[in-house]
N, C-alpha and C positions, 0 to 999 in steps of 0.2 A: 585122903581128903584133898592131898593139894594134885593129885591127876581129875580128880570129878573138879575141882576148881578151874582148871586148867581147861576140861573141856567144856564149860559153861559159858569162858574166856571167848575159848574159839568158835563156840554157837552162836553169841553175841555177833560177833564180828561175821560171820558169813550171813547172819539174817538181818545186820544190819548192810553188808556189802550187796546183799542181795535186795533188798530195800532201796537201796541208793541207786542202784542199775536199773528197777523198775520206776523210780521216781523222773530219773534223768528220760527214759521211753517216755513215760507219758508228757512231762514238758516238750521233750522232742517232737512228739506228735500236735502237741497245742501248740506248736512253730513258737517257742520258749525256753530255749536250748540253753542249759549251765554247764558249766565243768566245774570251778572251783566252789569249796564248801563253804558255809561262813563261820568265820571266827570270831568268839566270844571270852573278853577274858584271857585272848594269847596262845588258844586253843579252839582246835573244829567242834563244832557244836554237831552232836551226837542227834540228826534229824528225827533216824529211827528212835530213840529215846522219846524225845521230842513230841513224836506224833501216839505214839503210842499210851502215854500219859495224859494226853491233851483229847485222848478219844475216850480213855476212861473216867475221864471228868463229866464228858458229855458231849464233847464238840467243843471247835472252835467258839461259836455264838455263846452257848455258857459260860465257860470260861470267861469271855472278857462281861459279860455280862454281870458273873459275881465279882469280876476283879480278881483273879485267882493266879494271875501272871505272876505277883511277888513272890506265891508259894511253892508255880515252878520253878522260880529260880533257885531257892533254898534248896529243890532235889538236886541240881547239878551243881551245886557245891561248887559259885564262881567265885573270883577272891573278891574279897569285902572291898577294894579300890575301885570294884565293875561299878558305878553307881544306879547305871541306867541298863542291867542285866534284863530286869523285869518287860521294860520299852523292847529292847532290841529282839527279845525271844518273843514276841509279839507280833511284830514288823518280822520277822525271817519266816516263822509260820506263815503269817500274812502272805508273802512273797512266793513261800516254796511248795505250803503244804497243804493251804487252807482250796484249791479247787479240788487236790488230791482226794480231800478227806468228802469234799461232798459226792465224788464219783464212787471211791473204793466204799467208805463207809454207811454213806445214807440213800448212798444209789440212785442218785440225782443226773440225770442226762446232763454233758457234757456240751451246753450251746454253745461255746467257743469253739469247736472243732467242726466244722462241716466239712463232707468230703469233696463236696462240688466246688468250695471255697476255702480253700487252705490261708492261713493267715500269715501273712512275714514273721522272718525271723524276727523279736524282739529282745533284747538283753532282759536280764532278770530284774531289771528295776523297775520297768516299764511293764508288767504283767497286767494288763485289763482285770482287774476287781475292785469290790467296793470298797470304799475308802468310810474309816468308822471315823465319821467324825468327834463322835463323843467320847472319844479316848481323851481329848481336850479340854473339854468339860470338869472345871473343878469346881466342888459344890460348896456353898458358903462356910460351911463349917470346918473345911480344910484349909479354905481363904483364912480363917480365922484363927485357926489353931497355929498355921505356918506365919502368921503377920502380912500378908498376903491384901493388897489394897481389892476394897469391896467397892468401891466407885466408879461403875462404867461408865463409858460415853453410851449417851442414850441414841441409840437408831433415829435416824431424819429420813423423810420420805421424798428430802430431795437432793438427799447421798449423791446418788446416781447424775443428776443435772447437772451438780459440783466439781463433780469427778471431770465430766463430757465437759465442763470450761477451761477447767483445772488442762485438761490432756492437750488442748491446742491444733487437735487433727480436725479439720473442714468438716469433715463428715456428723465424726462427735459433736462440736461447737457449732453447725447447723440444725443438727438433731435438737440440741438443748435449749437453741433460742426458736427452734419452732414450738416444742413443748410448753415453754414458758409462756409465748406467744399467747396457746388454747388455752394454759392452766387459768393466766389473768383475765380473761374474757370469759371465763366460766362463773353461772351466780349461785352456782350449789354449791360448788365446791371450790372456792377462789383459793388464790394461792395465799398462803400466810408465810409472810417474808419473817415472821419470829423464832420459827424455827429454825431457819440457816441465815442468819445476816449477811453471809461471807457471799449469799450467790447475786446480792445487789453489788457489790465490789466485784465480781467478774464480770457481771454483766455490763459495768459501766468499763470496766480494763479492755473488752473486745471491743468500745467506743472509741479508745484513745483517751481516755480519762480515766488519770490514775488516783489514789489515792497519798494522800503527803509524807505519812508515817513510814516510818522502817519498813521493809518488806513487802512492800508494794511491789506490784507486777509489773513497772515502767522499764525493769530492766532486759524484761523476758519476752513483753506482748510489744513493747515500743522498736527495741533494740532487734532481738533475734530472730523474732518471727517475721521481721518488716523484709525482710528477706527472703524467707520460707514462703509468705504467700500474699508478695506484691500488693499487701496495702498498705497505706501508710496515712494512719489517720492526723497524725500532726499538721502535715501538710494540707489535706482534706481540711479541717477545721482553720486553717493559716487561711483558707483563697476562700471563703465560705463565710468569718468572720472580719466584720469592718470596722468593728469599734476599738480604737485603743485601748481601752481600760480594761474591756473585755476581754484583747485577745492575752495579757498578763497571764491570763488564766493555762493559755496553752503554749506558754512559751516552751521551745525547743532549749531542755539544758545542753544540750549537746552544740548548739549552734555558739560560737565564740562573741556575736554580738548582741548586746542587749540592749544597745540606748536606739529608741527610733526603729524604722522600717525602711532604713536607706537600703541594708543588704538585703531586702527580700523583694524591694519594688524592680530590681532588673531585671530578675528570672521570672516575673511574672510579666515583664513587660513582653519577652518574647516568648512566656509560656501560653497556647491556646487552652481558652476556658475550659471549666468544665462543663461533660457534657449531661444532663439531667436527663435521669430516667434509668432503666434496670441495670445498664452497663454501668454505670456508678456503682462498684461495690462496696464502696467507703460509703455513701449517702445511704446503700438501701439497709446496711448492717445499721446503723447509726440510726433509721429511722423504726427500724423494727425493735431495736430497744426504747426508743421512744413511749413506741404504741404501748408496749409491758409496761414500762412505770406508768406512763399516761393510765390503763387503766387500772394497774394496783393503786393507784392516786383516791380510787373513787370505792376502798376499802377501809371502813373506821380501825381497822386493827394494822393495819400498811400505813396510813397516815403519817402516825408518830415513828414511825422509822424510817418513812423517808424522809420527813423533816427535819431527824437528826442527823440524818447523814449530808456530812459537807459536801464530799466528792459528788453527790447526788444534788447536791444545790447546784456547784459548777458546773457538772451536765447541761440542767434545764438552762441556767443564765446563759450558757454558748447556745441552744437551740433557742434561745429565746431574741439573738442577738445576729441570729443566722441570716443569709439573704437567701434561703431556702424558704418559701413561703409556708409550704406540708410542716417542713420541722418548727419553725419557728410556731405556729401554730397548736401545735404540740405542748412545747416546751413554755408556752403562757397559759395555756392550760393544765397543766402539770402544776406548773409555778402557782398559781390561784388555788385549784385543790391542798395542798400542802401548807397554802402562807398559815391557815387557821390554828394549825398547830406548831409551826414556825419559835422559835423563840430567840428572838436576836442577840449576835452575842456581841456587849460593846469590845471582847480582844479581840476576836477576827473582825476587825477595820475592815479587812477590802473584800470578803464576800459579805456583809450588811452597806457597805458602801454601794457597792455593784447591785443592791438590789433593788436602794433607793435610786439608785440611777438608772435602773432601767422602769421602774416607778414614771422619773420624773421626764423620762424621753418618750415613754406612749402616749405621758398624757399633754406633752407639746405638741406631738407629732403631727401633721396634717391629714394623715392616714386613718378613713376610720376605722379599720379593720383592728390598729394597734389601739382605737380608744374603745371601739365594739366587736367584740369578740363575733366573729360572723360562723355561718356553716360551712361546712365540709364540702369539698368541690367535689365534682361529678366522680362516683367511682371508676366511672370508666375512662375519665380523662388524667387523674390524679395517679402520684405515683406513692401514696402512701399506703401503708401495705392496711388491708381493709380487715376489722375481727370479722371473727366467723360468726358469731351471735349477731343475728339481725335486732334483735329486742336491744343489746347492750350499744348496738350502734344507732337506732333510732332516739332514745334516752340519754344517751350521753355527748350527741354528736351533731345531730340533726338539729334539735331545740335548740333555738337562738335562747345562747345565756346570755348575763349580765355581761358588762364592758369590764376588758381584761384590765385592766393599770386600776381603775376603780375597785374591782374586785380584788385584787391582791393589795391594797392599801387597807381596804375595806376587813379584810378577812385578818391580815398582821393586826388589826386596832382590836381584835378578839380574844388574842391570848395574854396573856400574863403577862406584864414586867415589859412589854415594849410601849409603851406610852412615851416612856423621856425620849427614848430615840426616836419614836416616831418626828416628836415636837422639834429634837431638833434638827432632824433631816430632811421635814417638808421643808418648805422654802412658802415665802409668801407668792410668788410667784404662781405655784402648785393651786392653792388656794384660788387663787384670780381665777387659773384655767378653768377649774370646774364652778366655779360662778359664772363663769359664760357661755357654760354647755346647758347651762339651767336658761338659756333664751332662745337657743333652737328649738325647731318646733318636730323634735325628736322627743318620742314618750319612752324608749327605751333609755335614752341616754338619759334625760329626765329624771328618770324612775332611781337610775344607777346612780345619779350626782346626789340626789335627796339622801338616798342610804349612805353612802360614803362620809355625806357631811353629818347625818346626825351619830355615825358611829365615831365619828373623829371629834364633836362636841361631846360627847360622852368621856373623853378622854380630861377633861377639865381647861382651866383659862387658858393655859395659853391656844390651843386651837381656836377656843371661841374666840377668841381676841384676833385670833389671824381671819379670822370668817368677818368678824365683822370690819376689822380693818377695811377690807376688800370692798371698791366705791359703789354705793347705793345695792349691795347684797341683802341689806333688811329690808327695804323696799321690798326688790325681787321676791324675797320669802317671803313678806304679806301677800303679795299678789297674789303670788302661786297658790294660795288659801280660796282664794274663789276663780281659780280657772276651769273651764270646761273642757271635758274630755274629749268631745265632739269637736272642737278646734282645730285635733292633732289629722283629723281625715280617720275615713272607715277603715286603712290597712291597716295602720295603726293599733288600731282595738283591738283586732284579730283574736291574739293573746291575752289579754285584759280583762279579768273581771272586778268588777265594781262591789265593792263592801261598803251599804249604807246602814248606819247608824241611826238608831229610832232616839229621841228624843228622852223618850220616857223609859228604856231598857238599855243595859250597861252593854249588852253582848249583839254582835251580827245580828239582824233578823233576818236578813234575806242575801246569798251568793247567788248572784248569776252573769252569765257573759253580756259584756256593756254591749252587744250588737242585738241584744232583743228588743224588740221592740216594745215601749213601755205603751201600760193601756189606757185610754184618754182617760179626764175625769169624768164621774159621774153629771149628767143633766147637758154634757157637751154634745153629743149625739154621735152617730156615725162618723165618720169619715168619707167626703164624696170622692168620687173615684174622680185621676187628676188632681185634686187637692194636693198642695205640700202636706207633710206629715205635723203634727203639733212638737210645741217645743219640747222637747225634754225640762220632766218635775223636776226643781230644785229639789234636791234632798234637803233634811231639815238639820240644820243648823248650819248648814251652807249662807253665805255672805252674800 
């Protein structure tokens, strides 16, 4: 018994040395050349064993299929400290054995080998095959059994955009704000900012606006990359920005002085402007983030999260505050969209400060473009970067809206819980000014001063008290009761149509554009040619 054991012994071992010589050929040939064997447990792992066992199961693919790894490990008898026997004889198969077995065993042609194209040499960790990735995969029931947390992060479909901001390479963080750019101009598929908050904070951190809280990106996008790729939006926003109060907003911590603009008015004295147009890489990054809020602004489910977010307030008040005309234009229309869901907060003093102040400087200002919001300059002269939806640019852009500082006052007296501040950060002042926009013979401005005043008497006494304060304002408001629309001129009307009110029915009876022409009364007769046209009907209950 122990010579036939004996030579069983050394059958083994030559058809397993034989085995080994033949394995090592064929790697050799698939330019994947080994020498040493691997150890499992402190000892060489027996391949011929190995494969031989692992063919009589079925193959490779069965095996891990049924999970049947744990129960080769029990045949080679590793010591119970091995924890991860099952894994490593897995991966070594993987590694050594598993093209072996599709060639010798299932007689599968060999596409890694061609003889016209020999492949480099590769170490054996590097072997080209499939990687399972469902070895990984553990199923809820083992999550469960082992205490094992069942709570994943749920997949975002704008991982990826996150990552490209997150990484800080031009290319990626180009790629991510052109994307963003098509995603918010898109009206099938808009972007919805509730799935990832975190990509409106980077989008504003590549502006140079950071956010206040711990771990803010002020140290990484301000500091280290201002290096890496020659912008430098502090300074950008410093020479761009003229308002004291406003520039608080971008102050340089790093700069040692804080009172006044004594230390910054030198270097600008002998620094030459900026120059406007594409060679500004700080204005055109800064304006194409713009255009993205600007149009997620005009999404009901985007709304309330950009009105929550602070650092996205300070954004628009700096582009609103800009002597950049493109941004600034931007940044009050942004600010308008957003005020309706706004909710002010009376602890942050200085952005609800700063927004009544920029409130109360459009609507001083001599400019009518900051008291009426106007269109969009030539695209072919302008240097704002233009969407690709012609329909989202016609609708949103072209339409002469409402007057901005009225519209953002107008839209804050909407929400919730700002009334006391409203009351007490107009000023009477405020009041007066749009009581004597109500005497130009402006129907847009007109139209914008009526709506502002009746949403801010809506707000209770004290407004009305400040309205009527304001000298011979009731007068004014009776007047305006029987004024004609035809007074204002035909360009005027353009846009205007006329809702007359029948006497006897509660509801509209007739929309139509005030430049039709109304049809004489009956028994007046024709119209001779030459003749002026007849007066326009009073409508009834007109004064």
């Amino acid at each position: 018994m122990a010579n036939s054991t004996g030579k069983n012994l050394l059958d083994q071992r030559r058809k397993g040395q034989a085995f080994l010589d033949e394995l090592r050929q064929f790697h050799q040939s698939r330019g994947s050349p080994f020498k040493k064997i691997p150890i499992v447990g402190g000892k060489e792992l027996d391949l011929n064993a190995l494969y031989v066992r692992v063919v009589s199961l079925g193959g490779f693919a069965k095996v891990s299929d049924k999970n049947q790894w744990s129960e080769l490990a029990e045949d080679f008898n590793f010591p119970r400290n091995c924890s991860n026997a099952a894994f490593a004889l897995k991966q070594y198969y993987l590694r050594y054995l598993e093209k072996y077995e599709k060639v010798h065993h299932f007689g599968e042609d060999d596409e890694e080998a061609q003889p016209g194209n020999p492949k480099a040499s590769l170490p054996v960790g590097a072997i080209p095959s499939t990687y399972n990735y469902q070895q990984h995969v553990v199923s809820d029931y083992l999550r469960q059994s082992y205490g094992l947390s069942t709570d994943f992060a749920q997949p975002c479909d704008y991982n990826k955009l996150v990552l490209s901001l997150l990484s800080g390479l031009p290319n990626e963080v180009d790629f991510a704000v052109n994307v963003c750019t098509l995603l918010s101009n898109e009206s099938k598929h808009a972007m919805q900012l509730d799935k990832d908050p975190k990509l409106v904070t980077l989008l504003l951190a590549h502006a140079g606006v950071f956010d206040d809280s711990l771990g803010s990106f002020s140290a990484v996008f301000g500091m280290d990359w201002k290096e890496k790729t020659s912008r430098d939006f502090v300074r950008f926003w410093k020479e761009v920005v003229e308002d004291a109060e406003v520039r608080e907003l971008i102050w340089d911590k790093s700069s040692p002085a804080q009172d006044g603009m004594s230390c910054e008015r030198w270097p600008s004295l002998f620094h030459p402007p900026r120059n406007p147009g594409i060679s500004d890489m700080e204005a055109q990054r800064v304006l194409q983030i713009a255009v993205i809020l600007r149009n997620l602004s005009f999404e009901e489910a985007n709304v309330k999260l950009l009105a929550a977010n602070r650092t996205c307030l300070r954004f628009l008040l700096l582009c609103a505050h800009c002597n950049l005309i493109s941004l600034r234009q931007l940044g009050l229309d942004t600010l308008g969209n957003v005020a309706a869901e706004l909710q002010l907060d009376p602890v942050d003093f200085r952005t609800t400060h700063l927004i009544f102040h920029t409130i109360t400087k459009c609507l001083m200002s001599r400019d009518r473009f900051l008291k009426m919001r106007g269109k969009f300059s030539d695209p072919q002269t302008s240097h704002t970067p233009q969407p690709v939806s012609k329909k989202r640019r016609l609708n949103k852009c072209v339409c002469t809206p409402p007057p901005t500082a009225m519209e953002i006052l107008g839209n804050l007296s909407k929400a919730d819980d700002n009334g006391v501040l409203i009351c007490e950060y107009v000023d009477q002042e405020s009041y007066r000014e749009v009581m004597m926009l109500l005497t130009l013979p402006d129907l847009m401005l007109l139209m914008a001063s009526l709506e502002v005043l009746y949403l801010l008497a809506q707000l209770g006494e004290i407004p009305c008290s400040k309205i009527a304060s304001v000298d011979r304002s009731i007068d004014l408001l009776v007047r305006l009761v029987s004024v004609d629309l035809h007074t204002f001129g035909p360009d005027a009307l353009t846009a205007v149509r006329l809702i007359e009110h029948q006497a006897s029915v509660d509801q509209a009876a007739e929309v139509r554009p005030q430049l039709v022409e109304q049809v004489p009364a009956a028994g007046q007769g024709a119209q001779a040619p030459g003749e002026p046209p007849p007066p326009p009907l009073t409508p009834p209950g007109r004064a």
